[in-house]
C-alpha positions in Angstrom: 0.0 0.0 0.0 1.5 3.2 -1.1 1.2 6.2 0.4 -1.7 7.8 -2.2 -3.8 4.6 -1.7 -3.2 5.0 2.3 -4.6 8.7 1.5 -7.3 7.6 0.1 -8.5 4.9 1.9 -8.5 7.2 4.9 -9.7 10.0 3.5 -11.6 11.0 6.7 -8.6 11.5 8.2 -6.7 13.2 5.5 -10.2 15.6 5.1 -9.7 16.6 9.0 -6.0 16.9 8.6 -6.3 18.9 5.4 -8.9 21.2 7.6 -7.1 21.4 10.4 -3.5 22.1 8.5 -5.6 25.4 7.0 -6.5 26.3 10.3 -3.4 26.2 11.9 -1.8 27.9 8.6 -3.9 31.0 9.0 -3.3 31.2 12.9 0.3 30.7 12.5 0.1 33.3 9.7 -1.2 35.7 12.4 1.5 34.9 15.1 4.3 34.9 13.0 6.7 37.9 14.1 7.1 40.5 11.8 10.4 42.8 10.9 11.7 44.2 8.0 14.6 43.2 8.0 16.2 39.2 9.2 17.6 39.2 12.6 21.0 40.0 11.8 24.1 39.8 14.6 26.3 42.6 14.1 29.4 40.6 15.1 30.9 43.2 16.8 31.1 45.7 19.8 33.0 49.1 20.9 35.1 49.1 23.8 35.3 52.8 25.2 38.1 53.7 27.6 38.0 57.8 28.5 41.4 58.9 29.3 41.5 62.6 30.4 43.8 64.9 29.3 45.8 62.3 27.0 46.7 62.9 23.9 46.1 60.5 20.8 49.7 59.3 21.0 49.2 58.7 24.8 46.3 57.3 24.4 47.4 54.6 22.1 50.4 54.0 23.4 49.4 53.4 27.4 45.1 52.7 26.8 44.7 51.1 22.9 47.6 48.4 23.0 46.5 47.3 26.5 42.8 47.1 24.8 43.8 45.6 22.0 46.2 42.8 23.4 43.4 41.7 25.8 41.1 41.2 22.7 43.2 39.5 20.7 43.5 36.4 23.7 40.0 35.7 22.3 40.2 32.6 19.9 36.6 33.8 18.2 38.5 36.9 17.0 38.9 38.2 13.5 40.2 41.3 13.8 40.0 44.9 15.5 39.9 48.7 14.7 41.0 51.1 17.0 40.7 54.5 17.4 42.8 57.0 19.4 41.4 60.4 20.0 42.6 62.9 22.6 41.3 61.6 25.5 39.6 58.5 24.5 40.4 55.0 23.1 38.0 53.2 20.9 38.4 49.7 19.8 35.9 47.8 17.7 36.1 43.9 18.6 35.1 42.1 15.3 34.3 38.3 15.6 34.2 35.9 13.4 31.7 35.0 10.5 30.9 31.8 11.7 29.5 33.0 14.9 25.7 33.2 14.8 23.4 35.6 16.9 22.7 32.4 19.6 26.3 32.3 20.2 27.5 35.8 20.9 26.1 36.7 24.3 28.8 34.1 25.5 31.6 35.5 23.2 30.9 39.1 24.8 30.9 37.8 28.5 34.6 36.7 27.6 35.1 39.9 26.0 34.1 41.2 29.5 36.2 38.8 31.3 39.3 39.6 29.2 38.6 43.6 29.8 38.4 42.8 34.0 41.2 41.0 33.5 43.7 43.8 31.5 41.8 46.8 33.3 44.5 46.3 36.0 47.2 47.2 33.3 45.6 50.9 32.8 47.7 53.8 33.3 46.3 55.9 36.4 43.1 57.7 35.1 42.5 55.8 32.9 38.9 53.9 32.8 36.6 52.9 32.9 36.4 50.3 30.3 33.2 50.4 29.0 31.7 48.4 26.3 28.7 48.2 24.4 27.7 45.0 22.5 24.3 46.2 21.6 25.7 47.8 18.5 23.7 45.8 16.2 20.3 46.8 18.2 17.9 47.8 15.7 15.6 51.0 16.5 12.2 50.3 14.7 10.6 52.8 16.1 12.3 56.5 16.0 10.9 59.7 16.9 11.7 63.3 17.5 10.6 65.9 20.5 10.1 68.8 19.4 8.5 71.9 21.0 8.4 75.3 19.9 9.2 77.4 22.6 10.2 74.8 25.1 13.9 74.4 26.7 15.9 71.0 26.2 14.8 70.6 29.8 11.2 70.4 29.6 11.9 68.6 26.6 13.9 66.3 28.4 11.3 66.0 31.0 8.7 64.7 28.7 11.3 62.8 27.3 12.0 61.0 30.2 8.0 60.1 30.9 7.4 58.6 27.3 10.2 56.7 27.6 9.2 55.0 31.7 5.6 54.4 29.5 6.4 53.2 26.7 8.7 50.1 28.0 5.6 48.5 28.9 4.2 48.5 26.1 4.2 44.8 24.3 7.6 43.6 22.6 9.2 46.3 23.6 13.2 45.9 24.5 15.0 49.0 25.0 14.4 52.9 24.8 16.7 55.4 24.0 17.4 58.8 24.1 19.4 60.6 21.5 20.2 64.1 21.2 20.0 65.4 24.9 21.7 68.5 26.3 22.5 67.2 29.5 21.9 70.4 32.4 24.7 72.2 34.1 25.2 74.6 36.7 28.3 76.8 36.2 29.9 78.4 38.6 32.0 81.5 37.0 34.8 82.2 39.5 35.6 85.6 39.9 39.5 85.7 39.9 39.5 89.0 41.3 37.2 88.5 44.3 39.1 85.7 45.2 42.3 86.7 45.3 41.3 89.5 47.3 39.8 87.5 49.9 42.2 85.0 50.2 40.0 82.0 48.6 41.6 79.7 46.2 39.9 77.7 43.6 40.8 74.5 45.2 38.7 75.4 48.7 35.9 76.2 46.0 36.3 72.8 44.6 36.3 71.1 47.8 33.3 72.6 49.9 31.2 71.6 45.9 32.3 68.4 46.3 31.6 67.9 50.1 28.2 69.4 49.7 27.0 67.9 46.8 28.0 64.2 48.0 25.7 61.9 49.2 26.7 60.2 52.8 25.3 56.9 55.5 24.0 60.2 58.1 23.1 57.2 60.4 20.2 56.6 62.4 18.3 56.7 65.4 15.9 54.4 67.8 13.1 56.3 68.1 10.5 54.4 70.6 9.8 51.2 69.3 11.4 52.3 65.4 14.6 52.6 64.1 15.0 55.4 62.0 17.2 57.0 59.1 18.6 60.6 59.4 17.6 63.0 56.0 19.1 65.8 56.9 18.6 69.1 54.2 21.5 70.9 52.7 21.6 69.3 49.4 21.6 71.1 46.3 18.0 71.7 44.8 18.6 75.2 42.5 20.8 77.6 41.8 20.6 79.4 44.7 21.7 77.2 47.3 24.9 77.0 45.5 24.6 80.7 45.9 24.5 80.3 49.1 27.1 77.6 50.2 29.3 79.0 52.6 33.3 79.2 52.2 35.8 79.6 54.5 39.0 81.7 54.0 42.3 81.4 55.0 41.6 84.7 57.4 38.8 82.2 59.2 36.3 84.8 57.5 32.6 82.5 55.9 32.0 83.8 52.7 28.9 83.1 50.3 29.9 81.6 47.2 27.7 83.8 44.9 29.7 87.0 46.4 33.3 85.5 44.3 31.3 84.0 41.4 28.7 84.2 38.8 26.1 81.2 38.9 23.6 79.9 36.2 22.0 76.6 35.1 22.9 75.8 31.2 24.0 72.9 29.2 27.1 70.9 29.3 29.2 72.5 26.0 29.9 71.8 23.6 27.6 68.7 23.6 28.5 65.7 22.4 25.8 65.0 19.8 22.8 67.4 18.6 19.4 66.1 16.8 17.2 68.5 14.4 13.7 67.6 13.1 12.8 70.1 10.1 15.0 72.3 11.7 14.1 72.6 15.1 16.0 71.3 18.3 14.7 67.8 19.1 15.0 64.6 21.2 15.0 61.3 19.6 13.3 58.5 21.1 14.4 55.5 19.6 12.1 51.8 20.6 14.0 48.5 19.6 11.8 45.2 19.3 12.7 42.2 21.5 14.6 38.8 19.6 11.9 37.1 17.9 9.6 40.2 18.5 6.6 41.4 16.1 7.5 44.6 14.9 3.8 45.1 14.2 2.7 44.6 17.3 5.2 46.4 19.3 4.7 48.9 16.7 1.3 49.5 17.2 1.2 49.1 20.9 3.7 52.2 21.3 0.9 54.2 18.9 -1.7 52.7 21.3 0.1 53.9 24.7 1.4 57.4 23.0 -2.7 57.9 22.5 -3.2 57.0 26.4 -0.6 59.7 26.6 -2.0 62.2 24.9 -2.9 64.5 27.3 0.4 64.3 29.4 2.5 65.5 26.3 2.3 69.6 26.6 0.7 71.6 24.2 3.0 73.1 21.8 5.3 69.9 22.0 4.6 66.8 19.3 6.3 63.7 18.4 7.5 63.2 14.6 7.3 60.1 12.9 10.9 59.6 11.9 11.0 55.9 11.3 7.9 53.5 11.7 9.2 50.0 11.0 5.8 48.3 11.1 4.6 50.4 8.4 7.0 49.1 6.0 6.5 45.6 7.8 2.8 45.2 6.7 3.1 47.1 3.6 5.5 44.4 3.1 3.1 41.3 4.3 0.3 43.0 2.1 2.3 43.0 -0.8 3.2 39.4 -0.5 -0.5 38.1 0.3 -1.1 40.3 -2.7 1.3 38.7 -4.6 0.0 35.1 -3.1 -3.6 35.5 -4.0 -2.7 36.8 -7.6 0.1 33.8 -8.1 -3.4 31.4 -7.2 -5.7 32.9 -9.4 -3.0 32.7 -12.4 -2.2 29.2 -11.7 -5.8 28.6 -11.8 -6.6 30.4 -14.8 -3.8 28.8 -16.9 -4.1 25.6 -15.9 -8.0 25.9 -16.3 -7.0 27.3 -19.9 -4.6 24.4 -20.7 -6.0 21.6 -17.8 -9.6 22.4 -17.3 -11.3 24.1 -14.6 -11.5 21.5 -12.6 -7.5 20.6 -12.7 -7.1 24.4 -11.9 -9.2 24.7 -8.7 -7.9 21.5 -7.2 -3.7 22.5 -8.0 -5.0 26.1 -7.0 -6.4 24.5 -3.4 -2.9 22.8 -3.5 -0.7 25.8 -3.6 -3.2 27.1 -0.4 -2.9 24.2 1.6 1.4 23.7 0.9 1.6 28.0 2.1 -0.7 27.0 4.9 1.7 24.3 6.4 4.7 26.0 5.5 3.4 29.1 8.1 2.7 26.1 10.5 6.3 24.9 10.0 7.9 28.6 9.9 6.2 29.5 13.2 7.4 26.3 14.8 11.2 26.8 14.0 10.8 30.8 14.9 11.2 31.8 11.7 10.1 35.4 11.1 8.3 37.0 8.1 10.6 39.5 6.8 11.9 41.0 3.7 14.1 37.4 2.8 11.4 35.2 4.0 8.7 36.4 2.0 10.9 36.6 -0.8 11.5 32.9 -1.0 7.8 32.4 -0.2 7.2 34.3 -4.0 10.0 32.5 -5.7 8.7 29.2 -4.3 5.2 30.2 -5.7 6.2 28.7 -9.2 7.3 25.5 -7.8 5.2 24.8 -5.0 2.7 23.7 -8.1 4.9 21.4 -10.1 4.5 18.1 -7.8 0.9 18.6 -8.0 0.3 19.2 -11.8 2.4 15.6 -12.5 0.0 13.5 -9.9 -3.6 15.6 -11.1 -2.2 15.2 -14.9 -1.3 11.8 -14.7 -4.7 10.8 -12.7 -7.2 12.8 -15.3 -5.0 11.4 -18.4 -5.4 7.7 -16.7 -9.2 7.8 -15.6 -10.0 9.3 -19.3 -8.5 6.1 -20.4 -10.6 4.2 -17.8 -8.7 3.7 -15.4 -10.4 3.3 -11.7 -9.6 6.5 -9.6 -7.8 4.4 -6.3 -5.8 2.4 -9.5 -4.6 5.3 -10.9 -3.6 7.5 -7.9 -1.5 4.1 -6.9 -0.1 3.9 -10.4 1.0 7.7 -11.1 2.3 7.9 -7.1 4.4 4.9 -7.8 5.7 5.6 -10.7 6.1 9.5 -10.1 6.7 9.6 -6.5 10.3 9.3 -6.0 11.2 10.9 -9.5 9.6 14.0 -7.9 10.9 13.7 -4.5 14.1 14.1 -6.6 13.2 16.9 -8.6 12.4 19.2 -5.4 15.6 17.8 -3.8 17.4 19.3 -6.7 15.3 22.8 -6.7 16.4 22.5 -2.8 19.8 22.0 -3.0 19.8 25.1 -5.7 19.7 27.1 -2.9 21.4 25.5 -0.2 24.5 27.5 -0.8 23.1 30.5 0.8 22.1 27.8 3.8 25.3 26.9 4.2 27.4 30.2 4.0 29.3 31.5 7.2 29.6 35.2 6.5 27.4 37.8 6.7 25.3 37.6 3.5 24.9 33.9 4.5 22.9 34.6 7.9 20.8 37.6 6.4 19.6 35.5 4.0 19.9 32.2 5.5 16.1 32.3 5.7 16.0 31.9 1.6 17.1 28.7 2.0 14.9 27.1 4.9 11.6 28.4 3.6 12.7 27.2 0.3 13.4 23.8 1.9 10.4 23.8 3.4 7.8 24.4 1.4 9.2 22.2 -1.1 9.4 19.4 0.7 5.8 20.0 2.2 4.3 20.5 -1.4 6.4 16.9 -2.5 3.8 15.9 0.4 0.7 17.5 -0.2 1.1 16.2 -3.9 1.1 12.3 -3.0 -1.8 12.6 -0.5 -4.1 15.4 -0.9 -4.0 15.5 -4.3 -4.8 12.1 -5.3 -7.8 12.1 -2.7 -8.9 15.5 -4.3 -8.4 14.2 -7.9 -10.0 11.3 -7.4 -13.3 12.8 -6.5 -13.0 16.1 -8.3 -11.0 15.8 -11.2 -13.9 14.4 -13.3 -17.1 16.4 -14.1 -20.4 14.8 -14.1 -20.4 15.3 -18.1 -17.6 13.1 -17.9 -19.2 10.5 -15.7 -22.4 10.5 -17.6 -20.5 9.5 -21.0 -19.1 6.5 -19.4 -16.3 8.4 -16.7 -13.9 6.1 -15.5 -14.8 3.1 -16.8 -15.1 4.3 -20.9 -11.6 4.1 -22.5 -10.4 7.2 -24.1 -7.0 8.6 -25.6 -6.3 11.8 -24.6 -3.7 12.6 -26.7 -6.4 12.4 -30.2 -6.3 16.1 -30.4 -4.9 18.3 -32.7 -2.7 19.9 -30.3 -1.1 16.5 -29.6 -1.2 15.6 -33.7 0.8 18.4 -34.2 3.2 18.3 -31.2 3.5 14.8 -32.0 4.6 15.4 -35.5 6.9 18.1 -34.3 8.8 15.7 -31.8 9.1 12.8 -34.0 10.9 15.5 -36.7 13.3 16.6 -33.3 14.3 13.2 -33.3 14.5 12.1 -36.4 17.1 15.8 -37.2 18.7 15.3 -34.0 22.2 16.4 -34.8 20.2 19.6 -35.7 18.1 19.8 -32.3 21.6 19.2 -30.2 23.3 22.4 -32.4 20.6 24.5 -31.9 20.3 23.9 -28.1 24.3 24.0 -27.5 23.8 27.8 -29.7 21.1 28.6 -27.7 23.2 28.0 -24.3 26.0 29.9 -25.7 24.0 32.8 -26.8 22.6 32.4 -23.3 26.2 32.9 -21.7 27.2 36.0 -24.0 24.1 37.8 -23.1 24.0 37.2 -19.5 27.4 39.4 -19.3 25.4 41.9 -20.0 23.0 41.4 -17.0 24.0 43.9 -14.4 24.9 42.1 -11.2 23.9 43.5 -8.0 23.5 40.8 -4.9 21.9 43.3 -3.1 19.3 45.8 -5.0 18.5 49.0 -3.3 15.6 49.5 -1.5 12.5 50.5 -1.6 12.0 53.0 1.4 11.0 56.5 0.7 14.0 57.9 2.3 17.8 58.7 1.6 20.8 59.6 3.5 23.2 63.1 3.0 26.5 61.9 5.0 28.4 64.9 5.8 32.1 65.3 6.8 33.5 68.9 6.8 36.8 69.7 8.0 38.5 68.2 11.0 39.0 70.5 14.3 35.5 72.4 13.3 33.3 73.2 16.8 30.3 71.0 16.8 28.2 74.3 16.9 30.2 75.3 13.7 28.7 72.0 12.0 25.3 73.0 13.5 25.3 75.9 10.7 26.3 74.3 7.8 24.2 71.9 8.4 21.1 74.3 8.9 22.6 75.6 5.7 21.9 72.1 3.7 18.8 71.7 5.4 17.4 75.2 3.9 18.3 73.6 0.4 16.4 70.1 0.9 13.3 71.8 1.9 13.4 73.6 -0.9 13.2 70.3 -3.4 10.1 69.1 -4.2 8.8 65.9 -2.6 10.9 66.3 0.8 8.7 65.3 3.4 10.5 65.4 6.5 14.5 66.6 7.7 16.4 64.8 10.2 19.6 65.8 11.2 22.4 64.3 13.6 25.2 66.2 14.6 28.2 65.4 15.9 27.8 61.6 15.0 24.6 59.5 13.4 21.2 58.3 14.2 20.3 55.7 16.5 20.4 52.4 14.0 16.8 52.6 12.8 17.2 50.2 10.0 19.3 47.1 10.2 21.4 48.3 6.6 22.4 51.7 7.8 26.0 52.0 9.3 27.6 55.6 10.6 31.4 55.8 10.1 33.5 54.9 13.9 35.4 57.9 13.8 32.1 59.7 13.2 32.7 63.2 15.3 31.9 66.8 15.4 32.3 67.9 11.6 30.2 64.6 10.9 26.0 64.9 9.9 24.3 62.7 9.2 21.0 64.0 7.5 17.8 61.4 7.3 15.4 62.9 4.2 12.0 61.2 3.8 10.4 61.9 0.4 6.5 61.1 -0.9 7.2 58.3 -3.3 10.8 56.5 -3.4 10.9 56.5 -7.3 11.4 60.4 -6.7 15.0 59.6 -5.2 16.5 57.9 -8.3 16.3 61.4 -9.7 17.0 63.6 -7.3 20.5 62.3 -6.1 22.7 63.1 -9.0 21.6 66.8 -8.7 21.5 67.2 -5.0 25.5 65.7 -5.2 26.5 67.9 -7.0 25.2 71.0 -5.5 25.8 70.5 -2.5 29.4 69.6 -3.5 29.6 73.1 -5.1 28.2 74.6 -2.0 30.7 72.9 0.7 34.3 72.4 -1.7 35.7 71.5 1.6 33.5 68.8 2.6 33.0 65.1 1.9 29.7 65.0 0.9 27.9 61.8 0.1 23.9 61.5 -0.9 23.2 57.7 -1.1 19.8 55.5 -0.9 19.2 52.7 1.0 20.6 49.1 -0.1 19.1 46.0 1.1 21.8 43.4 2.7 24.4 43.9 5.7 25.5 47.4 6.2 28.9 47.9 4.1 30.2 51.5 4.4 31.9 52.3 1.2 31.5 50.5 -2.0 34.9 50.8 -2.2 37.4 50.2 0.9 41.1 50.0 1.1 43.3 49.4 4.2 46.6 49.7 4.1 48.6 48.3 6.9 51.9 49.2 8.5 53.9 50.7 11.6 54.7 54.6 10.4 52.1 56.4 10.5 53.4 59.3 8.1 53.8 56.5 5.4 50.9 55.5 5.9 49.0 58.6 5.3 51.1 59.3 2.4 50.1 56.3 0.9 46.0 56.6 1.5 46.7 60.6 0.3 47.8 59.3 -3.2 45.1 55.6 -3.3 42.3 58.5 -2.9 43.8 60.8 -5.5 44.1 57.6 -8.1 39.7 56.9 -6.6 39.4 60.5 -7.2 40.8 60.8 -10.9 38.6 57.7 -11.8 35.3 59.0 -10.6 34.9 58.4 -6.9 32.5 60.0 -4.7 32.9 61.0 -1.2 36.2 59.2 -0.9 37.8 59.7 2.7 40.6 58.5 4.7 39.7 57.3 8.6 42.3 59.2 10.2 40.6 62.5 8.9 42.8 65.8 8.3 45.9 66.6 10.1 45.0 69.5 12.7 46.1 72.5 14.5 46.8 71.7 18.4 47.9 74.6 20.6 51.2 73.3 22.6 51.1 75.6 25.4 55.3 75.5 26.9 55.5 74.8 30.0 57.6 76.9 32.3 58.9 74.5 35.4 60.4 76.6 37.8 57.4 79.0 37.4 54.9 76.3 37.4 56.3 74.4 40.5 55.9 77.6 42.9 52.2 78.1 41.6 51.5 74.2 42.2 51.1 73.5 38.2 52.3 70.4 37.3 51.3 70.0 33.7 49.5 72.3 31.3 45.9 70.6 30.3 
């Protein structure tokens, strides 16, 4: 008994599992996760060691070695990039290819380990070693703050609410907040004052620090409790610095607002500066738990923003910057779009070459095989994203092939009059393993990408499974279902009433079949002919696909583009803050812009999984996110937006560039050049971007940046001792 027959003769069973396999197929269609992108594992993290007052040579010398040597104990290492910067050492850790998402949470606890370890090797002052291996984190959800007429602070403020209220909401991993001015109070020393009254700036220093640090105050039994002191005297506003109380060398207590100046402000320069269509703005940038819905977390942050309504000030507003699960269910609408069209043109041309009936019962096929394969993608976790539904449409053509051999081969058979059960056991045996061998092959077709180690391998790793998946599952559907279903439906009652399965009849009497016949017998009999024409064919196939443009990763469909902005080294952050403002003017100008925004000082929080901001990223760098109405405007609008902003900045590396599907790159281009002087080696990348210049090259830049001006104040030691200087800072 083969497995068709078994189908058949239990075909109460196979009805209730065919029912039941739809059911499940539409459930697990809803609970699938949604993202845009595949989970990806950026294999890498930043290790950030501050070391005050150092300068780059210091810093690499006494902070990025030590760094670097602890990293390199780590056998799951390929390689790292450091950065030495006055004052602070950055090193990117970059692991190895082979090392998948599941397995890096123990590879950065070993980071860790190694980093406790080495921390002990630090020069004094150096440290804390911090590092972040959430680099890859992607923000699917980013908004900006703004407020007309409201103060970083309040912004802050509100800032700070949204984001304790929105980490409840469902799949929500991590909030954060990009672009604040952290407060300040400054306290202006009077030089004058103090030297008249016999204060120094050190006694200032010390009765700040003594007032303003929390201490155990003890407590006390109080009856039958045991209490804590709170005593007052803690800073709470400006004025009770004002008032703090400073004793002289003469014994005499003076108030500190009577030697200096004091006002609440922002730290500057700050270290990073967000603007939404110009105005000043806090991001607030929502990440979606492993294995999350975008979707849902999506729509359950608009949910509890509307709960919220009334807490956000009037005046102030949140804009949309990136919405993930907009793109995620235009995405998911487009593909059961794309599903229900792929049915109705199977059953159309089948019902034009097969007959209705042949049509409906393959279309009902192709249903039932997506059905199961959404059972068996939401049992392995796989999620519905950009890759995923991809290999869902390319397996659309083949999910019917199984199934057109078995209902062919039935209808041709029981038209000859053959009994349905004996003709579902005779085409399954005979067709069965020939077609388990023909999906094996369409699998392994793409089990390259299954089996690759790198990065493109686990972004698109997903290809491959669903492939293999619902393959294999249509292979299965096609040897039970079908059978059962051809058996009863395949014939009409037209069909039965001239005799149906018991009146013998050729169904190859046709014209069609006369002439094809006719046609194939003159193949064979000119066959030395028929093998020249298909070896030209092949070859004419191989000359014309060098023409074919090849690009593994297309760009992408989001109504958005990027304007990456590098002006010269040394510049003030503030300084970048203008010509910035200055581009911005100009893209609001162009028709279609939607939307501005614009980091300063470094890039966005990582909104999309495909967008990358250069390490050494710093105060002449922008980053400037445009949103357009349609993205078929962008293809048009790049070339002249390069180039005039080009003419505007001459000094600046400017590069305008849409989004590309695939791991984030950087440069189309990159070049390293390795070696131990660092003058050669900057000669060297001078004249490799000259030669990428000459031939056409955009936006081509050098890590290390400019050379700058650095003031090198000389220090006078016997001058310097008696005033208690010991080094110039």
């Amino acid at each position: 008994m083969n497995i068709a027959e078994l189908a058949i003769k239990k075909s109460v069973i196979t009805w209730t599992l065919t029912f039941v396999m739809l059911v499940l197929g539409y459930v697990s269609y809803q609970g699938l996760a949604r993202l845009e992108d595949p989970e990806f594992a950026i294999k890498e993290a930043v290790v950030l060691t501050p070391y005050p007052g150092a300068s780059p040579a210091e810093v690499q010398e006494e902070v990025t070695e030590v760094i670097e040597k602890a990293a390199q104990q780590m056998g799951q290492l390929d390689r790292v990039e450091s950065y030495s910067s006055r004052g602070m050492s950055l090193v990117h850790v970059i692991i190895k290819d082979q090392y998948r998402k599941e397995q890096l949470p123990q590879v950065w606890d070993e980071l860790r380990r190694k980093m406790a370890d080495n921390a002990k090797n630090l020069p004094p002052g150096a440290g804390p070693i911090i590092i972040n291996d959430d680099f890859g984190d992607v923000y699917g959800v980013y908004f900006g703050l703004v407020g007309d007429g409201y103060t970083y602070a309040e912004l802050k403020e509100v800032a700070d609410l949204l984001q304790r209220e929105l980490l409840v909401a469902q799949d929500v991993k991590k909030i954060v907040l990009f672009g604040v001015l952290p407060e300040a109070i400054y306290v202006e020393i009077s030089r004058d004052k103090t030297a008249a009254l016999g204060i120094t700036k050190q006694e200032i220093f010390d009765a700040l620090r003594a007032k303003n640090l929390p201490v155990e105050s003890g407590n006390i039994k109080f009856g039958t409790q045991y209490l804590a002191f709170k005593p007052t005297g803690e800073f709470k506003s400006e004025k009770d610095f004002g008032n703090l109380f400073i004793a002289s060398k003469r014994g005499k207590l003076i108030y500190l607002r009577d030697v200096a100046k004091i006002r609440r402000g922002y730290v500057e320069p700050p270290s990073q500066i967000l603007r939404v269509d110009g105005k000043p703005a806090i991001g607030i940038a929502i990440s979606t738990v492993m294995g999350g819905n975008a979707v849902t977390m999506g729509n359950a942050v608009l949910k509890r923003l509307e709960e919220l309504e009334d807490q956000i000030p009037v005046g102030m507003k949140l804009v949309e910057i990136s919405m993930q699960s907009k793109a995620v269910t235009k995405a998911v609408n487009g593909f059961v779009v794309n599903l229900l069209e792929a049915v109705a043109i199977v059953i159309v041309v089948l019902a034009i070459f097969m007959g209705v009936r042949p049509g409906a019962i393959i279309g009902f096929i192709l249903l039932l095989t997506i059905a199961a394969s959404f059972v068996v993608m939401k049992y392995y976790g796989i999620i519905l994203q950009r890759i995923s539904l991809g290999a869902l449409i390319i397996a659309l053509g083949m999910l019917v092939d199984n199934a057109i051999v078995v209902v062919d081969g039935m209808k041709v058979k029981m038209k000859q009059g053959v009994d349905g059960l004996q003709a579902a056991k005779e085409v399954v045996s005979q067709n069965s393993t020939p077609l388990l061998g023909a999906t094996a092959v369409a699998i392994m077709a793409f089990a390259s990408i299954g089996g690759m180690t790198n990065s493109t391998g686990e972004y698109c790793q997903s290809l491959y499974y669903v492939i293999l998946i619902s393959l294999s599952l249509s292979w299965l559907t096609a040897v039970t279902t079908t059978p059962l279903m051809t058996m009863k439906f395949v014939l009409s009652k037209k069909d039965l009433q001239k005799g149906g399965e018991g009146e013998a009849k050729d169904p190859y009497g046709g014209k069609f079949y006369q002439i094809y016949r006719k046609f194939l017998t003159g193949a064979i009999k000119a066959r030395w002919v028929t093998i020249a024409v298909v070896v030209g064919m092949f070859a004419l196939s191989l000359y014309g696909f060098g023409f074919v443009k090849q690009l593994f990763f297309p760009a992408s469909t989001r109504p958005q583009f990027i304007v990456e902005c590098n002006f010269r080294e040394g510049i003030h952050i503030r300084e970048t803050e203008k010509e910035v403002a200055k581009i911005e003017d100009y893209l609001r100008k162009r028709e279609g812009v939607t939307l501005i925004a614009s980091a300063i000082g470094g890039g966005h929080p990582r909104f999309l999984l495909t967008y990358s901001v250069p390490v050494e990223a710093a105060n002449q760098y922008s980053s400037i996110l445009v949103s357009v109405k349609d993205y078929k405007m962008i293809e048009k609008m790049l070339p002249g937006i390069q180039e005039d902003l080009e003419n505007m900045f001459p000094d600046a590396c400017i590069n305008v560039k849409k989004f590309n599907l695939g791991p984030a790159t950087g440069g189309k281009i990159q070049l390293r050049i390795n070696g131990t002087d660092p003058e050669v080696l900057r000669e060297l990348a001078e004249k490799a971007m000259k030669i990428f210049r000459e031939e056409g090259a955009k936006a081509v830049r050098s890590e290390w940046g400019e050379k700058i001006k650095v003031p090198v104040p000389i220090l006078a030691e016997d001058r310097a001792m008696a005033l208690g200087i010991t080094r110039p800072m």
